[in-house]
C-alpha positions in Angstrom: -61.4 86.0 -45.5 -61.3 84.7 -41.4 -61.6 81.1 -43.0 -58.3 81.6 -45.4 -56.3 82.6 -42.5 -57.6 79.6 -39.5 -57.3 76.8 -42.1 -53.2 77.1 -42.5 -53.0 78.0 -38.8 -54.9 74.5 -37.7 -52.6 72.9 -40.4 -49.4 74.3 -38.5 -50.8 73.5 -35.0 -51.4 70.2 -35.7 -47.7 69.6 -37.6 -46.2 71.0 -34.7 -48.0 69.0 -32.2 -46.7 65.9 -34.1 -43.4 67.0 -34.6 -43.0 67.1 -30.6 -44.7 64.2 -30.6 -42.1 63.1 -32.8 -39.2 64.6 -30.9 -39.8 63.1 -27.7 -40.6 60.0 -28.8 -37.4 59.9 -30.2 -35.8 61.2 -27.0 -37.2 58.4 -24.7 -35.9 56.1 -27.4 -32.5 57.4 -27.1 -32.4 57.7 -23.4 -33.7 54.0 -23.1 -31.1 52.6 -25.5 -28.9 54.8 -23.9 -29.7 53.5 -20.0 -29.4 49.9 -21.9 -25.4 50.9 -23.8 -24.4 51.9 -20.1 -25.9 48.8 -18.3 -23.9 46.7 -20.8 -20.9 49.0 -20.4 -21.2 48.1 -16.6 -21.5 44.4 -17.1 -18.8 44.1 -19.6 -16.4 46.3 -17.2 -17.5 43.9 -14.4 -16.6 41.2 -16.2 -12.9 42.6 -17.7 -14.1 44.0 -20.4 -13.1 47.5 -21.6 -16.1 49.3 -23.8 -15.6 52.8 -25.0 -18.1 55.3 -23.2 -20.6 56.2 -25.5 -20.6 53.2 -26.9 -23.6 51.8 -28.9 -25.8 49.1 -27.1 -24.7 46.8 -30.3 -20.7 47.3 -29.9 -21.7 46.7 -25.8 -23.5 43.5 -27.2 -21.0 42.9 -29.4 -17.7 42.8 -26.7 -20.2 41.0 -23.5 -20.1 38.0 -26.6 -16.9 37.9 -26.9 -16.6 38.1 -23.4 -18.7 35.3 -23.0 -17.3 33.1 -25.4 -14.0 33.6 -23.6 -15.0 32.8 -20.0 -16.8 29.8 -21.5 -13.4 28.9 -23.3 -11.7 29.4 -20.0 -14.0 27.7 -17.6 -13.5 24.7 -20.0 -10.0 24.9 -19.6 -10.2 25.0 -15.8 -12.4 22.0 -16.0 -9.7 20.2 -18.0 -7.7 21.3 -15.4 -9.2 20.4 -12.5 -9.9 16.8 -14.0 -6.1 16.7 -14.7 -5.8 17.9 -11.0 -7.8 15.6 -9.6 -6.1 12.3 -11.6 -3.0 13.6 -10.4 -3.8 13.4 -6.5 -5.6 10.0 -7.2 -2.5 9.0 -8.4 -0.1 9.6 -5.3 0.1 7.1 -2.3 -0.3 9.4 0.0 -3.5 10.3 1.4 -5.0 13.8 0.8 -7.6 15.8 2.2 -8.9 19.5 1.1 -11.4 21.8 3.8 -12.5 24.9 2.8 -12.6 28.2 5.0 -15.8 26.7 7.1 -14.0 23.4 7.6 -16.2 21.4 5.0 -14.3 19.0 2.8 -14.0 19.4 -0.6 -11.7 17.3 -1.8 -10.7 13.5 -1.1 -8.7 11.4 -3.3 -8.2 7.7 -3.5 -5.8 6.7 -1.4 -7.7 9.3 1.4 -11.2 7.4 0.9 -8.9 4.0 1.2 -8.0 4.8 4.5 -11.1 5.8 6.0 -12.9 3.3 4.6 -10.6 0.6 6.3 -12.5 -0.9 9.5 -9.6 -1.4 12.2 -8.3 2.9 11.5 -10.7 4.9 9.7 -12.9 6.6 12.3 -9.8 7.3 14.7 -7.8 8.7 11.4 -10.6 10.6 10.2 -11.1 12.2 13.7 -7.4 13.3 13.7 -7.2 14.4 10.0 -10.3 16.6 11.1 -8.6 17.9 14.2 -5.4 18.7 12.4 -7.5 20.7 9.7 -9.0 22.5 12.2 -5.7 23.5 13.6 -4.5 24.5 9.9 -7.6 26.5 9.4 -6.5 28.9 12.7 -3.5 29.7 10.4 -0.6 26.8 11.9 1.3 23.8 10.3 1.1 21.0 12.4 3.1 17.2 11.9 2.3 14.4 13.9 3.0 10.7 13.8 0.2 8.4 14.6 0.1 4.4 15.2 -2.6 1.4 15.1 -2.4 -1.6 16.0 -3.8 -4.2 13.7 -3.8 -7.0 12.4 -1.6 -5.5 10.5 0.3 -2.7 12.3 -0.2 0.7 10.3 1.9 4.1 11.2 1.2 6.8 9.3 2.8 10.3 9.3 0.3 13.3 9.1 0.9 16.9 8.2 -1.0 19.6 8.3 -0.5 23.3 6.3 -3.0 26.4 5.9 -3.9 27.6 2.4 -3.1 31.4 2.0 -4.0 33.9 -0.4 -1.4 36.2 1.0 -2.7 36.6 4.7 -6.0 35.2 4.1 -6.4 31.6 5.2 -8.9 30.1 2.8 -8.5 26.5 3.7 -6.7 23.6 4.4 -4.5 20.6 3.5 -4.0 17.5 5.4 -1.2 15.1 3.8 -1.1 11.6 5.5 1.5 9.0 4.4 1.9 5.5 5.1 5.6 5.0 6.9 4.6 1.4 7.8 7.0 -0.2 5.5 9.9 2.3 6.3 9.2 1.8 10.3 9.3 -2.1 9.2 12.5 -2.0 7.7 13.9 -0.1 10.5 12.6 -2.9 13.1 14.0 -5.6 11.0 17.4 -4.1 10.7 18.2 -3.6 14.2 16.5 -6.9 15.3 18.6 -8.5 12.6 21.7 -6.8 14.4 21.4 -8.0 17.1 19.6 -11.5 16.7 22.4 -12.2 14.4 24.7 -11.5 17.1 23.1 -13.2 19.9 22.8 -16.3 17.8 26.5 -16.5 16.5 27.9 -15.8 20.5 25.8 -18.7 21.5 27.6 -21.3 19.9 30.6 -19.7 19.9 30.6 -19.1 23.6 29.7 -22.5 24.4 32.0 -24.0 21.9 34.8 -21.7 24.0 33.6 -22.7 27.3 33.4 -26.7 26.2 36.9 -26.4 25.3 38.2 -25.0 28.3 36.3 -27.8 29.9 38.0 -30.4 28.2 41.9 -29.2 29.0 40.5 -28.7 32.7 38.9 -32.5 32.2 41.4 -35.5 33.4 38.5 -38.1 32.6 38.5 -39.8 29.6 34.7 -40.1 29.4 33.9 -36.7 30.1 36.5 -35.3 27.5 35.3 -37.5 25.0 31.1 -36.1 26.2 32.4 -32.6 26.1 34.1 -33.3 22.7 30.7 -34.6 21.2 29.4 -31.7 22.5 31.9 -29.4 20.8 30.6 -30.8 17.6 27.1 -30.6 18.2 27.8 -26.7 18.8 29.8 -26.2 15.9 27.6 -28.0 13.4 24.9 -25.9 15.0 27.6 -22.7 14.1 27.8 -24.2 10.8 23.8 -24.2 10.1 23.7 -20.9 10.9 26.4 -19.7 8.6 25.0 -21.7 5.6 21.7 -20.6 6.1 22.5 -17.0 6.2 24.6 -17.8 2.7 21.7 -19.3 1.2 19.5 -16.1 2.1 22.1 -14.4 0.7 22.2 -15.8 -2.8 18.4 -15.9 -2.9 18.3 -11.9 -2.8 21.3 -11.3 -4.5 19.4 -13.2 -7.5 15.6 -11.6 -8.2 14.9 -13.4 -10.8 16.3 -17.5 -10.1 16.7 -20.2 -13.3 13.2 -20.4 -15.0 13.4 -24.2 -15.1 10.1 -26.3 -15.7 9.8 -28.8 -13.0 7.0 -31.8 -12.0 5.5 -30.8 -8.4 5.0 -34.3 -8.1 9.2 -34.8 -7.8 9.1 -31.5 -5.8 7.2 -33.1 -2.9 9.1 -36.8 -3.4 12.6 -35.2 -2.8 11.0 -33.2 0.6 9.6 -36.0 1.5 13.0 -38.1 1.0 14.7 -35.1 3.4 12.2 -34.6 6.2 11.6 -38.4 6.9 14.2 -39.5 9.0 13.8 -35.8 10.6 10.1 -37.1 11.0 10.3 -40.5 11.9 13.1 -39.3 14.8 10.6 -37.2 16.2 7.4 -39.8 16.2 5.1 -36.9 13.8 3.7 -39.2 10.8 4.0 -37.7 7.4 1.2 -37.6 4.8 1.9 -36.7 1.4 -0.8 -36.8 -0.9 -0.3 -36.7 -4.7 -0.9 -34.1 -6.8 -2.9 -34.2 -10.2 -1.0 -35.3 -12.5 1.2 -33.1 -15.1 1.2 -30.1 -12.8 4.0 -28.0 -12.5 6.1 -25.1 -11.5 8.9 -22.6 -13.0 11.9 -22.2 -11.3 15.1 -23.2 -9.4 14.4 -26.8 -7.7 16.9 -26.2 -5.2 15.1 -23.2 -3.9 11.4 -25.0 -4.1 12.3 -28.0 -2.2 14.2 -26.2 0.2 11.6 -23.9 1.1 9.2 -26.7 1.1 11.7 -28.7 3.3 12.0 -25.7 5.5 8.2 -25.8 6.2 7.9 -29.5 6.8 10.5 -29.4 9.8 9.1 -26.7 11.3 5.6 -28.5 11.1 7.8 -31.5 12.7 9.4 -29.4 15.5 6.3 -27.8 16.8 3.8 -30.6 17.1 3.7 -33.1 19.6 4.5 -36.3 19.5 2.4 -38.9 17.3 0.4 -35.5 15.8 0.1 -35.7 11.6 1.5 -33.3 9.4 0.1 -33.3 5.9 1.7 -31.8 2.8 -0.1 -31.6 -0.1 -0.4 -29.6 -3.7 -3.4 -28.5 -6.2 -4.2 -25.8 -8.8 -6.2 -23.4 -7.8 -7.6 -20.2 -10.2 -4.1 -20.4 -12.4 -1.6 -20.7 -9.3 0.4 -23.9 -7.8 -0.5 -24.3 -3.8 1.9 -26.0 -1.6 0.3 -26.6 1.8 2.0 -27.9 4.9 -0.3 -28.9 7.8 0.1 -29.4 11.2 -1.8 -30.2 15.0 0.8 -28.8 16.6 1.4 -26.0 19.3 0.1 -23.2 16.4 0.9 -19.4 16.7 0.0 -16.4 18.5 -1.6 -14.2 16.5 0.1 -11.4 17.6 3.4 -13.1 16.4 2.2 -13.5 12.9 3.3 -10.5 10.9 6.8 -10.8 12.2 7.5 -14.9 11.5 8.8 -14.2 8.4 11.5 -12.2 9.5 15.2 -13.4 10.0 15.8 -14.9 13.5 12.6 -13.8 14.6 11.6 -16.1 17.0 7.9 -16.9 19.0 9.7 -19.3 21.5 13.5 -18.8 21.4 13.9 -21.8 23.9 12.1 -24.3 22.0 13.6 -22.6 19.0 17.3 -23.3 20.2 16.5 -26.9 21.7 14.9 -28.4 18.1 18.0 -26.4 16.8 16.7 -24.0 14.2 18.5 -21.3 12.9 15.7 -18.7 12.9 16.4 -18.1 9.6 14.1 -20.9 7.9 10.8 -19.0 7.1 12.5 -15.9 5.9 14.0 -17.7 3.6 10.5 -19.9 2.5 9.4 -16.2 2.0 12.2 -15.2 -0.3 12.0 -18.0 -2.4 7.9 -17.4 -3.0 8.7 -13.8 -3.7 11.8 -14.9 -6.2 9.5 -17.6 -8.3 6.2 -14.9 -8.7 4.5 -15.9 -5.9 3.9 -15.7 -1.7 3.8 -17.7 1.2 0.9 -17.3 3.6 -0.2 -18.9 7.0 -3.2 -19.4 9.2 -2.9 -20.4 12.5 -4.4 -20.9 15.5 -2.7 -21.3 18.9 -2.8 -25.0 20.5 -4.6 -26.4 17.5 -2.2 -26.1 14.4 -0.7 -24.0 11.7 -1.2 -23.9 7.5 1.5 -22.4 5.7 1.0 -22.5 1.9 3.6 -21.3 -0.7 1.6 -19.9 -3.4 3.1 -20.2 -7.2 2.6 -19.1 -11.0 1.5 -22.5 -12.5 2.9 -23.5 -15.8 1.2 -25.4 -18.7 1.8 -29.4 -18.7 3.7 -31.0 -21.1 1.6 -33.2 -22.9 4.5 -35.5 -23.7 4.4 -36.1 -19.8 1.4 -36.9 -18.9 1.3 -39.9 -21.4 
């Protein structure tokens, strides 16, 4: 009888033991995958995402992948974006620099590394971009203008702002652009003013004051002196006025008659004008050939004038019994008309302005071999007309090169027969 009733009592025991076993088990289970749902819940809300409370750990998993996917669809965007961003700045002219809150850069495009990288203005530009970020960081714009001397001359314009995310500063931007050409321009137009004013009274005055002379003059000798002098002063007038014409009509047309024409008979009909102009002032003239066949596009009027042009200039500033050679070649696809001469050369610092009209590095001289003042400017605007450039080296008391550089044109092979 005891055994009967022990035996079902052991049997419970044991099934009860398991079943709390069982139950909390179960429970830490629950409480785990529970601790895991809100972890996710807290993630995905950290991230933007809304999850329902109570929300299983799978639906939790479920919405952070979605999540996921999304910020990995929009940090490809932004990269898009920023790539865009970034093409767009390298594309401007101007130069722009990015610094962050601490003041490190972190951003640079082309035209910004171009400037710094040059040798003559980069380390005093890059120490006033950094100054000017510095003073943008503290929360104020700042402009300022700033100049180097070359060779050649470079002003640049710089500004300054702070980057705000409402009243927070969290960088800075420095934009620096070139005003070089504009400041150029400006120089050019009021020296043009008033060169071409001073040049025009000259002649004028002295043409009035010769005349004057002559009603004054009872001598027959002296009026007819004066009267020779009236002419000189008036053809003088008369240079002037056609030269400023023929600048005229050279910018007034960009693109001149696309003719095909032999340098060879470029050079001959030059030489033909600058020899007496030569031979007057004791300078020899060598004019070598060119190769045969090669040739230029263009207006022959303008060519040989601007080569013309060069030649007399080579005559009037070289000494007497000095050489001036003038030669052509091909060189990489492009005509080269060189003028040479041993004469009184060119300051260097007078370079970057010869071009210009009535720009003058002796006005004395200039006025006593009677140039206009006008004669390179217009060399220039020819080049630039045809497709092409002049250029000079020189060196003063030894000599000048000025070569007008053209687009060559393929020989007719009827011509070189």
């Amino acid at each position: 009888m005891p055994v009967s009733i022990e035996v079902p009592w052991a049997v419970s025991a044991l099934a009860a033991a398991g079943l709390v076993g069982a139950t909390v088990g179960a429970s830490a289970v629950w409480r785990e995958r529970r601790r895991d749902s809100e972890r996710m819940r807290a993630i995905a809300e950290g991230l933007g995402v809304c999850v329902e409370q109570g929300a299983s750990a799978a639906a939790a998993t479920g919405e952070l992948e979605l999540a996921a996917a999304g910020i990995l669809d929009r940090l490809a965007e932004a990269g898009e974006q920023g790539a865009l961003l970034r093409e767009a700045l390298d594309s401007l002219a101007e130069a722009v620099v990015v610094a962050g809150p601490s003041g490190e850069i972190l951003l640079q495009n082309r035209a910004a590394v171009a400037l710094s990288a040059q040798t003559s203005s980069g380390v005093l530009l890059s120490d006033a971009v950094r100054s000017a970020l510095e003073v943008a960081r503290g929360g104020d714009a700042t402009d300022r203008e700033l100049g180097f001397y070359g060779p050649p001359r470079l002003d640049l314009f710089l500004r300054a702002r702070p980057l705000r995310d409402g009243e927070k500063v969290l960088g800075a931007v420095v934009v620096v652009e070139d005003v070089s050409g504009a400041h150029r321009v400006d120089t050019v137009r009021r020296d043009f003013v008033a060169n071409v004013s001073h040049e025009l009274r000259t002649p004028i005055g002295a043409i009035a004051l010769l005349g004057e002379t002559i009603l004054a003059a009872g001598d027959p000798a002296a009026t007819e002196r004066l009267a020779g002098r009236v002419v000189q002063e008036a053809e003088r007038l008369g240079r002037i006025v056609d030269d400023l014409l023929d600048l005229s009509a050279i910018e007034a047309v960009e693109t001149p008659v696309r003719e095909r024409h032999q340098v060879a008979e470029i050079l001959s009909e030059a030489a033909e004008r600058v020899c007496a102009v030569a031979e007057a002032a004791g300078t020899p003239l060598e004019f070598a050939s060119p190769v045969p066949g090669l040739a230029v596009a263009g207006d022959r009027r303008q060519l040989v004038g601007a080569l013309v042009n060069l030649v007399e200039n080579a005559v009037k500033y070289s000494e007497r019994g000095s050489r001036v050679a003038v030669s052509a070649c091909e060189d990489d696809g492009r005509v080269v008309l060189t003028v040479s001469d041993e004469g009184i050369g060119i300051p260097r610092r007078h370079l970057e302005r010869i071009f210009e009209r009535f720009y003058r590095v002796d006005r004395a001289r200039s006025r006593d071999s009677g140039g206009t003042g006008l004669g390179l400017s217009i060399v220039r605007h020819v080049a630039r007309a045809h497709g092409g450039e002049v250029t000079v080296e020189s060196r003063e008391g030894e000599g000048s090169t000025f070569r007008i550089v053209l687009p060559v044109v393929a020989a007719d092979p009827g011509e070189g027969a």
